[in-house]
C-alpha positions as CSV (number, residue, x, y, z in Angstrom):
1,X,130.4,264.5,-6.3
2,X,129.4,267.5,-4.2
3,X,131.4,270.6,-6.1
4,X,132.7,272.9,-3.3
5,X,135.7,275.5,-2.7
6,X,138.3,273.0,-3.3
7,X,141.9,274.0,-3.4
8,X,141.7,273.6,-7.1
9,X,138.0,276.0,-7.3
10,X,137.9,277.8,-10.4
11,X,141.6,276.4,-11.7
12,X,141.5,275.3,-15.6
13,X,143.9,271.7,-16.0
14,X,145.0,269.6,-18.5
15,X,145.8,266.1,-17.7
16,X,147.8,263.8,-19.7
17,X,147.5,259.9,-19.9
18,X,143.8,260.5,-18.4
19,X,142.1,257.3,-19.9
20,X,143.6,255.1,-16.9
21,X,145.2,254.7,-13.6
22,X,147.2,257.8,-12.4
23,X,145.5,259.9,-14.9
24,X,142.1,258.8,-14.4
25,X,141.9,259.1,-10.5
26,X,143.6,262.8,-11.2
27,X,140.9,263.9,-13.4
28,X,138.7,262.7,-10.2
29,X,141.0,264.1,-7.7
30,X,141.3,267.6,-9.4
31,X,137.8,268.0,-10.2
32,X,136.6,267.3,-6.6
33,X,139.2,269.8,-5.8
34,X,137.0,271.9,-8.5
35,X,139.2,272.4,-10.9
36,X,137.6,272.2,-14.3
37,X,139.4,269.5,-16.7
38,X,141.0,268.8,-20.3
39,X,142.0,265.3,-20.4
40,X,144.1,264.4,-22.6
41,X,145.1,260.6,-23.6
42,X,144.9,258.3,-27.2
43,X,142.0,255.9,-26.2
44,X,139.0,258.1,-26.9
45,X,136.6,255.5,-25.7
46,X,137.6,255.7,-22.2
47,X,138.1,259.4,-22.0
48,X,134.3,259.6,-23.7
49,X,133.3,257.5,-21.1
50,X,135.4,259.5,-17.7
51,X,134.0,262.6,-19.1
52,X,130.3,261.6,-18.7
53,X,131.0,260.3,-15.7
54,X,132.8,263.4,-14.4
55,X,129.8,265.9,-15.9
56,X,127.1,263.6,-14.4
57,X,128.7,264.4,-10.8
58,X,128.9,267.9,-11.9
59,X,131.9,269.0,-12.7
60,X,133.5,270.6,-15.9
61,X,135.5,268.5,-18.4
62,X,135.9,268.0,-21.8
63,X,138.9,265.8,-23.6
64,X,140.8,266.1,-26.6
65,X,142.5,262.8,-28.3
66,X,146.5,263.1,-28.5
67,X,149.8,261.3,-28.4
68,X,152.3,262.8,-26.2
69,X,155.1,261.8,-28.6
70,X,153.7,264.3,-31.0
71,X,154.3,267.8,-30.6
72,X,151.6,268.8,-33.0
73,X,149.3,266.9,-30.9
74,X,150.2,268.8,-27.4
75,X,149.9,272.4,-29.2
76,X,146.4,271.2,-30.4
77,X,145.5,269.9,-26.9
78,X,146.8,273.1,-24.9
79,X,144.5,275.3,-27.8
80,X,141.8,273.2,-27.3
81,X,141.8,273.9,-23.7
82,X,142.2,277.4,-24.3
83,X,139.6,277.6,-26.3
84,X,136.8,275.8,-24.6
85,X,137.9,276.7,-20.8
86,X,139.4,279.9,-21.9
87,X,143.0,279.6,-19.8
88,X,145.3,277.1,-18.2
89,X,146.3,277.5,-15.5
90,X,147.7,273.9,-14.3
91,X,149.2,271.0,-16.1
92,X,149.7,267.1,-15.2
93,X,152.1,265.6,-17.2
94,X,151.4,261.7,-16.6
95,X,151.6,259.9,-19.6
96,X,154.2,257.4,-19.8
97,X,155.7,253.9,-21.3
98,X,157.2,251.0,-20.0
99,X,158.4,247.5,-21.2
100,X,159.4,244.6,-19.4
101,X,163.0,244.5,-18.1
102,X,165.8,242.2,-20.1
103,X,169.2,242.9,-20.0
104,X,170.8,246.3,-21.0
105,X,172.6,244.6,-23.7
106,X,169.7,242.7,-25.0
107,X,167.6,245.4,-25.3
108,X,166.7,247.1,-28.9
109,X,166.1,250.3,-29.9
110,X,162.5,250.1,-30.4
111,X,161.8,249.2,-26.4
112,X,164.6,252.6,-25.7
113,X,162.6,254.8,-28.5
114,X,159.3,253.8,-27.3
115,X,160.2,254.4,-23.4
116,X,161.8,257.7,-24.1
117,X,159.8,259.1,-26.9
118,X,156.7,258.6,-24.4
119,X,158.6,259.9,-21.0
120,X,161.0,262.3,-22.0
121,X,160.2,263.4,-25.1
122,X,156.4,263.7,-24.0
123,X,157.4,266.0,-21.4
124,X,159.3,268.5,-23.3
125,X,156.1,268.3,-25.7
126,X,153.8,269.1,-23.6
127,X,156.0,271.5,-21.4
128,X,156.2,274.2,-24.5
129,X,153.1,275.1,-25.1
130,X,151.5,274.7,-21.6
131,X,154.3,277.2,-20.7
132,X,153.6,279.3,-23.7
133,X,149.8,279.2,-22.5
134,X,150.3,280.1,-18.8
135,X,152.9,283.1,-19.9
136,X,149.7,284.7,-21.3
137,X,148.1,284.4,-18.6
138,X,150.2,285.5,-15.3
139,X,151.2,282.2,-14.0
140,X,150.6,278.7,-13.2
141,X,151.8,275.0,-12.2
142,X,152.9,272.2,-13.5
143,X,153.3,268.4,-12.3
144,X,155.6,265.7,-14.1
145,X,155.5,262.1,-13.3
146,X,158.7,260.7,-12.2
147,X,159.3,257.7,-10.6
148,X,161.4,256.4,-7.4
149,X,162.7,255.2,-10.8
150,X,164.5,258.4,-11.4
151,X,165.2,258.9,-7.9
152,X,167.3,255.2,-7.7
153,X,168.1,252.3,-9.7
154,X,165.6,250.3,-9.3
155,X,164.4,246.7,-10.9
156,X,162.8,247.6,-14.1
157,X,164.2,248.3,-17.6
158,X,167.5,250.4,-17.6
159,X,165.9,253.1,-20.5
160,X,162.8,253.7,-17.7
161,X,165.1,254.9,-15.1
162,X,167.4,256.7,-17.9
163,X,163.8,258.5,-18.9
164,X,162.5,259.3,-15.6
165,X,166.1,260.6,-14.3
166,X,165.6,263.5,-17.3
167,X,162.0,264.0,-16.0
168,X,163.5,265.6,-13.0
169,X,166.3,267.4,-14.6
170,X,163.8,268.9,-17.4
171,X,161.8,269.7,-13.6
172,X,164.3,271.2,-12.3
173,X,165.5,273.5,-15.1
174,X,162.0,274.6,-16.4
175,X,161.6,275.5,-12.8
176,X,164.6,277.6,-12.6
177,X,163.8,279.2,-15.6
178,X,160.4,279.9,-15.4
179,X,160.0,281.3,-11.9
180,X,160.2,285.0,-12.3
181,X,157.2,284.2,-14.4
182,X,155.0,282.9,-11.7
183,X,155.1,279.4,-13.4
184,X,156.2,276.8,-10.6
185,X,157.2,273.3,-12.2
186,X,157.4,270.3,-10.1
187,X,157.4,266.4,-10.3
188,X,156.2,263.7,-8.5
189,X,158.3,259.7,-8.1
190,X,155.6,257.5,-6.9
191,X,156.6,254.0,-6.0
192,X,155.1,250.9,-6.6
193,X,150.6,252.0,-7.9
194,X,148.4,250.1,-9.2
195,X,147.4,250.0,-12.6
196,X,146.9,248.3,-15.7
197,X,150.3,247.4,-16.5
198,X,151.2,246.4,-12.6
199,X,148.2,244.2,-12.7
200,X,149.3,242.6,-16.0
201,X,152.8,242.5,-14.4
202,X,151.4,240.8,-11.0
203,X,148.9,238.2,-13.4
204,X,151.9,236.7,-15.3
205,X,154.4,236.4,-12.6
206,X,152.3,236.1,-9.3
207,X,154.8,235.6,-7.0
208,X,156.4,239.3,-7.9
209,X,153.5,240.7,-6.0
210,X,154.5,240.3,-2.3
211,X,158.2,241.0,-3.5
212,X,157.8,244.2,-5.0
213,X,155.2,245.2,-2.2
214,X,157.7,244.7,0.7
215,X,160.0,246.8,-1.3
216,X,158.6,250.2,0.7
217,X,157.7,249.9,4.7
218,X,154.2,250.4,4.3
219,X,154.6,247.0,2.5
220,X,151.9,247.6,-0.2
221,X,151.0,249.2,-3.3
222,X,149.8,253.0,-3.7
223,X,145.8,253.6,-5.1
224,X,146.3,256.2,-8.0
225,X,144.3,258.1,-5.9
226,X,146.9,258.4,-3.1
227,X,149.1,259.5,-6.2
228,X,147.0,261.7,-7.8
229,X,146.7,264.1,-4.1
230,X,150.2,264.9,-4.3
231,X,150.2,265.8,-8.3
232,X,146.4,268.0,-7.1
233,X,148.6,269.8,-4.0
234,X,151.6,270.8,-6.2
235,X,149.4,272.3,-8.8
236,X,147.4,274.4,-6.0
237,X,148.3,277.4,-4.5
238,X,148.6,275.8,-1.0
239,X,152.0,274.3,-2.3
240,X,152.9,278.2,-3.4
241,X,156.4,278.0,-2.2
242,X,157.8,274.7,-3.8
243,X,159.0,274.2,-6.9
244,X,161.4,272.4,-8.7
245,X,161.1,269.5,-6.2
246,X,160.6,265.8,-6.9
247,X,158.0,264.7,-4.1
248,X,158.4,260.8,-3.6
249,X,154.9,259.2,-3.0
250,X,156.1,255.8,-2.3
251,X,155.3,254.9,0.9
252,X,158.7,255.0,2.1
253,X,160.6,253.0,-0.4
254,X,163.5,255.6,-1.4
255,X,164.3,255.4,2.6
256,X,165.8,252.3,2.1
């Protein structure tokens, strides 16, 4: 990694869900972009190990264990970033939960508790204090992960598009609200990406592969890389004039 005047340079972030997919090629993406990094996820074996990586290449991270369901947890992650990079100034909230789809009515309330403790509920715990944080500070920006999900009813479990449908309205309104303070809050609803839980998906029912990739007119899946750009624009100052916008990276599927 050759560190250079990225549009992230000098910018402290905190990245949730960082141990895998999305969060992982963000904590890539933003540090290229030279942002310097607090990632933030439960499995502290892989965050151990995408740190080393990340400082052999030269950059600046550091991690901190934590469960977005816990609000304790998120105001001990935003101090711990504020203590060792002495700021924040931008905030990915990634982390998130699915299950397999059944019927509404068959579904119990641990699959609905899990789903939105993790998506919604994670988001309103991480929100405070990162907010509280940037207030000291002049300003900032802050990413949430969506879903076309919460853009359209689509084929997965009814509580997922329930939970990513109040990502955006908790976007929209922290948006509205925190503007005169220089904090601009935005989300992004990528489509169809891999990761671990779409290649588990893809491994047990194979021929769900080709279906779910012809759902968008690119007619494939995303690289979280190609995801993680987007989140890296809206937290720089090149994206200075948007917020409270939900920016669809799904390679077309919500034009259908």
């Amino acid at each position: 990694m050759t560190q250079h005047q990225g549009s992230l340079a000098g910018k402290v972030a905190l990245i949730t869900g960082a141990s895998s997919g999305i969060g992982a090629a963000a904590a890539r993406v933003f540090t290229r972009e030279g942002a310097h990094v607090m990632l933030v996820a439960r499995r502290e074996d892989r965050l151990q190990t995408l740190v080393k990586e990340l400082r052999a290449d030269g950059a600046q991270a550091s991690y901190c264990t934590a469960d977005v369901q816990s609000a304790a947890d998120m105001r001990r992650a935003v101090q711990q970033t504020l203590d060792t990079h002495g700021r924040l100034d931008a905030a990915f909230n990634n982390a998130g939960a699915a299950v397999e789809k059944t019927p509404l009515h068959l579904m119990d309330d641990t699959a609905y508790d899990l789903i939105m403790d993790t998506n919604v509920r994670g988001v309103w715990n991480c929100l405070r204090p990162e907010i509280g944080a940037m207030l000291t500070t002049g300003g900032g920006a802050i990413v949430n992960t969506s879903s076309v999900a919460g853009l359209v009813a689509t084929s997965v479990a009814a509580p997922y598009i329930a939970a990513k449908h109040a990502v955006v309205g908790l976007t929209k309104v922290a948006a509205v609200e925190y503007a005169p303070h220089h904090i601009r809050v935005n989300a992004i609803a990528p489509g169809l990406a891999r990761s671990e839980m779409v290649e588990d998906w893809f491994t047990r029912f194979p021929a769900q592969e080709a279906k779910s990739k012809a759902s968008s007119p690119q007619n494939r899946m995303a690289e979280p890389e190609e995801i993680a750009e987007a989140a890296a624009w809206l937290c720089s100052d090149r994206a200075s004039f948007v917020t409270g916008a939900t920016l669809p990276v799904d390679g077309g599927a919500t034009t259908w």
